[in-house]
N, C-alpha and C positions, 0 to 999 in steps of 0.2 A: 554598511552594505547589507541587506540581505540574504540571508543564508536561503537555500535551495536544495532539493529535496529531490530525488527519483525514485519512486518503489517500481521495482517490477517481478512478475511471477510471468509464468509459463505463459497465460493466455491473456493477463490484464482482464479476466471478468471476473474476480473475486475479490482476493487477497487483497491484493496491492491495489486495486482502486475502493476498499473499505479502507487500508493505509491513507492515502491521499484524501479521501472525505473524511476522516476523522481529523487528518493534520490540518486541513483546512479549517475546519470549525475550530479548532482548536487556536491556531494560530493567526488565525484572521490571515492582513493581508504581511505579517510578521516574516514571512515564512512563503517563498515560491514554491510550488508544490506541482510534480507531475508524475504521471505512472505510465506505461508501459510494459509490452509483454514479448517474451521471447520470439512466441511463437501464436501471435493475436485470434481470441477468439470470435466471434460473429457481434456478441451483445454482452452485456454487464448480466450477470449468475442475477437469476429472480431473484435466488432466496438471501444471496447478499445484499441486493437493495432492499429486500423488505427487512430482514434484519437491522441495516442502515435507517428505514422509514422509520422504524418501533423506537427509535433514540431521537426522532427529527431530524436528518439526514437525508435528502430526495439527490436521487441521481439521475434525473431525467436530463437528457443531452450525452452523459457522458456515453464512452462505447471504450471499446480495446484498439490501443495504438499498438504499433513496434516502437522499438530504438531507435528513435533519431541521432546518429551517432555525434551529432555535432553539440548536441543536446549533452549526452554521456560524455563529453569530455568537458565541458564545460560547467555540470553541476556541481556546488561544496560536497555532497552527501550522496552515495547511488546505494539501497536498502534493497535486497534480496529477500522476498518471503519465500519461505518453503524451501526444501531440499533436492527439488527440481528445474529448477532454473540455476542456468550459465550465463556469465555475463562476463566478457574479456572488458575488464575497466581499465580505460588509460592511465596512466601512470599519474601521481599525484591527486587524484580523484579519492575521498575517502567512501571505501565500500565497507558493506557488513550484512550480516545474513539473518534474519531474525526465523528463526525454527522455531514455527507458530506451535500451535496445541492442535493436536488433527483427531477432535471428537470421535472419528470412526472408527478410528481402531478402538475403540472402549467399547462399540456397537452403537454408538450414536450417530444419529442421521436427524434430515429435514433441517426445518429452522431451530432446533434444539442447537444443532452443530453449528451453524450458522454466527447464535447468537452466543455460542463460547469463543470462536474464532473471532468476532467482532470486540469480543470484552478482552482476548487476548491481546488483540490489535491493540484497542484504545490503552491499555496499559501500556504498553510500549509506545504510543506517540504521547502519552502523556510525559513520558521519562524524556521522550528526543526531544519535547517541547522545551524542558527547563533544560534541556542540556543546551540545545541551540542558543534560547533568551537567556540565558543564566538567570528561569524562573525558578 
């Protein structure tokens, strides 16, 4: 079967849809992959897709969804980025929180921050990768 995957953060235009296009690339079609936001913003954060671009990652199509609840109860895995987002997970759903690296408070901004946040990501989906496949 299939293991399956939700990231969600506050708005689904950062975090969590740089989560889902790295697990994507990463796990091919190995791995269902969706993300989702609390509380959804308009469009995908420029400077997260260009970040994404600079690796080979285009996000052209995607946008910010909500929770599909029927969704949330039925994925293996639902990933929390950041320490802003709530998410009431049904019972037997395994959740977890990943307390990304948040460049600004050091004083970093722009695609500088961007591109630590994207390599913070990618190390943790590279970890969920072998954990999922028993790569």
């Amino acid at each position: 079967m299939t293991p399956s995957v939700l990231f969600v953060c506050v708005k689904n235009a950062g975090k969590s849809q740089m989560a889902a296009a790295l697990l994507r690339r990463a796990a091919g079609d190995s791995v269902t992959v969706h993300s989702a936001g609390t509380r959804p913003g308009d469009a995908v954060n420029r400077m997260s897709a260009d970040a994404l671009a600079e690796i080979g990652i285009e996000t052209a199509g995607e946008r910010p969804r909500t929770i599909d609840p029927i969704l949330l109860a039925t994925v293996d895995r639902v990933i929390i980025l950041g320490a802003e987002a709530d998410v009431d997970v049904p019972a037997g759903v395994r959740v977890e929180r990943w307390t990304t690296d948040e460049p600004s408070v050091r004083g970093i901004e722009g695609v500088a921050r961007m591109r630590l946040v994207r390599d913070d990501i990618a190390t943790r989906v590279d970890h969920l990768v072998n954990e999922l496949l028993g790569g």
